[in-house]
N, C-alpha and C positions, 0 to 999 in steps of 0.2 A: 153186180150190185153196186149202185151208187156207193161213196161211204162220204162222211159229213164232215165238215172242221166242228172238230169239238171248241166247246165254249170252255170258259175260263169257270174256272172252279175252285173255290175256300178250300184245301184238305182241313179234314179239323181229326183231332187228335184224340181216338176212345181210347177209355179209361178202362182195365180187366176187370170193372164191376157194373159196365155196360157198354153202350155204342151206342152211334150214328146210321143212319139208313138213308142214301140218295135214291131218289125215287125220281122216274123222269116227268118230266114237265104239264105244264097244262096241254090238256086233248091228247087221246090217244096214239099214241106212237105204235105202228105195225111193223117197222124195221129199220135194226140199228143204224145202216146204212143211211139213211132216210130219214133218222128222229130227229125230231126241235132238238138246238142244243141247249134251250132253258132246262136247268134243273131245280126242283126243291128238296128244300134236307128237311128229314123230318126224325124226330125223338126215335131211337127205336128201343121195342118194350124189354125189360131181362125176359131173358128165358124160364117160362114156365111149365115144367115139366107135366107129361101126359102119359099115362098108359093106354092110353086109346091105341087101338089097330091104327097101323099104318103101312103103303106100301112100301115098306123099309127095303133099304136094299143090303142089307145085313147078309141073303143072299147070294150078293151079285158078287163075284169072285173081282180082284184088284189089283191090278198090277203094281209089283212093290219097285217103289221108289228109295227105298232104304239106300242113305250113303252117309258119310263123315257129315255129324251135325255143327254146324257153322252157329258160333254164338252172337245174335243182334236181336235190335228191335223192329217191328216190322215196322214201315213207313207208315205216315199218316195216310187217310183214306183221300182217294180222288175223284172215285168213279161216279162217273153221273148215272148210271143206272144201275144200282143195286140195293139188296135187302138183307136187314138181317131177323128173321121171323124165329117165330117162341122154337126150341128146340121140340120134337114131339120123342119120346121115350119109348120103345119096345122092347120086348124081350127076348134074349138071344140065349141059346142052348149052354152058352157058357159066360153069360153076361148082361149086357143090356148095351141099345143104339140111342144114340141122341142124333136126330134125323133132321137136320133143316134144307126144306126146299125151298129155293131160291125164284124170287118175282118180278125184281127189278125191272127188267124190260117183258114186253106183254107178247113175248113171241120167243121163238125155239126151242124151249123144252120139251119133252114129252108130254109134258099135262098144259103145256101151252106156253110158259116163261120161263125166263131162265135170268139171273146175274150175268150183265157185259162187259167186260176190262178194255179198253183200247191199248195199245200199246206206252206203256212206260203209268200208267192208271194203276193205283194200289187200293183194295177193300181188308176192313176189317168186320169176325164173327165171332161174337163172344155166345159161348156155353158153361151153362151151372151144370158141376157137376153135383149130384146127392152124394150124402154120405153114405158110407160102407166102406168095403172091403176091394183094392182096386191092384189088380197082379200085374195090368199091360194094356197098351189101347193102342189104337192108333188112329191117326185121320185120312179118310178117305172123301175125294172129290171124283166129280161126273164132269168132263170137261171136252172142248171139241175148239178148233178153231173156227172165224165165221169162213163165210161162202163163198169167198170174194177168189178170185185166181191171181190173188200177187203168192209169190215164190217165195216162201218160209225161212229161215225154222221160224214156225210158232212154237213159243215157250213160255213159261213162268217161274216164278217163285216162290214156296210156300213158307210161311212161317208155322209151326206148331209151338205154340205160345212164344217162348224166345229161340227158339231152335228152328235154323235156316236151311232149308233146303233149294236146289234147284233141280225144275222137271230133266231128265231124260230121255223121258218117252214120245218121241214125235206124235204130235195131234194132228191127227186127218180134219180136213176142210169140212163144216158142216154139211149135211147131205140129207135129203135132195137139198140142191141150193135151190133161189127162185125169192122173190119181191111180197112185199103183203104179208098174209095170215099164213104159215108155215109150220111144219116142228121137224128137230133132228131125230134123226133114230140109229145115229152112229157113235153114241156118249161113249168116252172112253172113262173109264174107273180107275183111278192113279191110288197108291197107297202111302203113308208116311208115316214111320214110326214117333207116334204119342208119350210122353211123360206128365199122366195126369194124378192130380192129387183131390183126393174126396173132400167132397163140401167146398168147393174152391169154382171160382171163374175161371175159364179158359178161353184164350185169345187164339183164334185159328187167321192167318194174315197170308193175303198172294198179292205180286203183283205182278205184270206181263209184260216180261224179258224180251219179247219179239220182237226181230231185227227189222221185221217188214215195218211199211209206212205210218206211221203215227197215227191215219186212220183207219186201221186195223184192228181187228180186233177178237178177243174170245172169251166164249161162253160159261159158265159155272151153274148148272143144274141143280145140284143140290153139293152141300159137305156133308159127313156126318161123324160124330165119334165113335169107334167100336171099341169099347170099355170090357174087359175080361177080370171079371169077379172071381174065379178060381179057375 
């Protein structure tokens, strides 16, 4: 896959009672390797909570990332193609999910898009949580590195609001690779221990550690909260 010199880009700095959403440019972009590097930043809305059915992946078992929580703030946001859309709310046998699929760029997710990091590129995702009663949570992401055949490690960073973690779990090369209209179907599920408080915003922050070339880069599917009510 081709990959692009990224354009120059404001990070600008959300506030844990909203955010920012980079959305890529004018005309559709098929592949990040390949996308205009014009970007626009647009408002993005707080999260409004839903009980709507959704395909939650509350499910989908996660690889725990749990290690010595590191105390920082997460960077300012850089990425030119990413989102941060309404939290959608389900409900879990011992809790409840706050589920955001990610849209930013118009290709490799599963339902078609997915959030891009290039290398040293930091995003920010705020979630409302409701009030109640709140014993444990954590955060999980859906993550892949892109397609490209430069020689890793791919990695990242996550913040779970001021608490720092760093991946350990090597991320496989998205697959099938290939140009154009595409989707992965190799998402890896990472998990990180959450310290959430009810009725409060929560700042979920990565950005991508990866030693390969600057034009580099990897994907983010969706994040979600899994909040344990008793």
């Amino acid at each position: 896959m081709r990959n692009i010199i990224r354009g120059s880009l404001v990070g600008l700095v959300l506030a844990a009672c909203g955010g920012n959403a980079f959305t890529a440019g004018s005309g559709e972009a098929t592949d990040a390797g390949d996308a205009a590097t014009d970007a626009i930043v647009n408002d993005a809305p707080n999260d409004s909570l839903s009980t709507d059915a959704h395909e939650a992946s509350a499910d989908v078992d996660a690889l725990s990332e749990a290690a010595a929580c590191s105390m920082s703030i997460p960077p300012a946001p850089t990425a030119m193609y990413a989102s941060d859309p309404a939290a959608m709310q389900t409900v879990a046998s011992n809790g409840y999910v706050l589920h955001k699929n990610l849209s930013g760029f118009p290709n490799y997710g599963e339902d078609g898009a997915a959030d891009v990091l290039y290398t040293s590129q930091s995003e920010r995702w705020v979630f409302t949580i409701p009030s109640g009663n709140v014993v444990s949570a954590s955060v999980v992401v859906s993550v892949v590195a892109d397609d490209s055949n430069a020689v890793g490690p791919y990695s990242f960073r996550l913040w779970a609001s001021d608490c720092q973690y760093d991946s350990t779990t090597p991320l496989p090369h998205g697959s099938p690779p290939g140009s154009g209209s595409h989707r992965f179907n190799n998402w890896v599920q990472l998990s990180f221990p959450a310290d959430v408080v009810s009725a409060s915003n929560y700042v979920v922050g990565m950005l991508n550690t990866s030693s390969s070339s600057s034009t580099n880069w990897i994907a983010i599917q969706w994040i979600e909260l899994r909040v344990a009510t008793m």
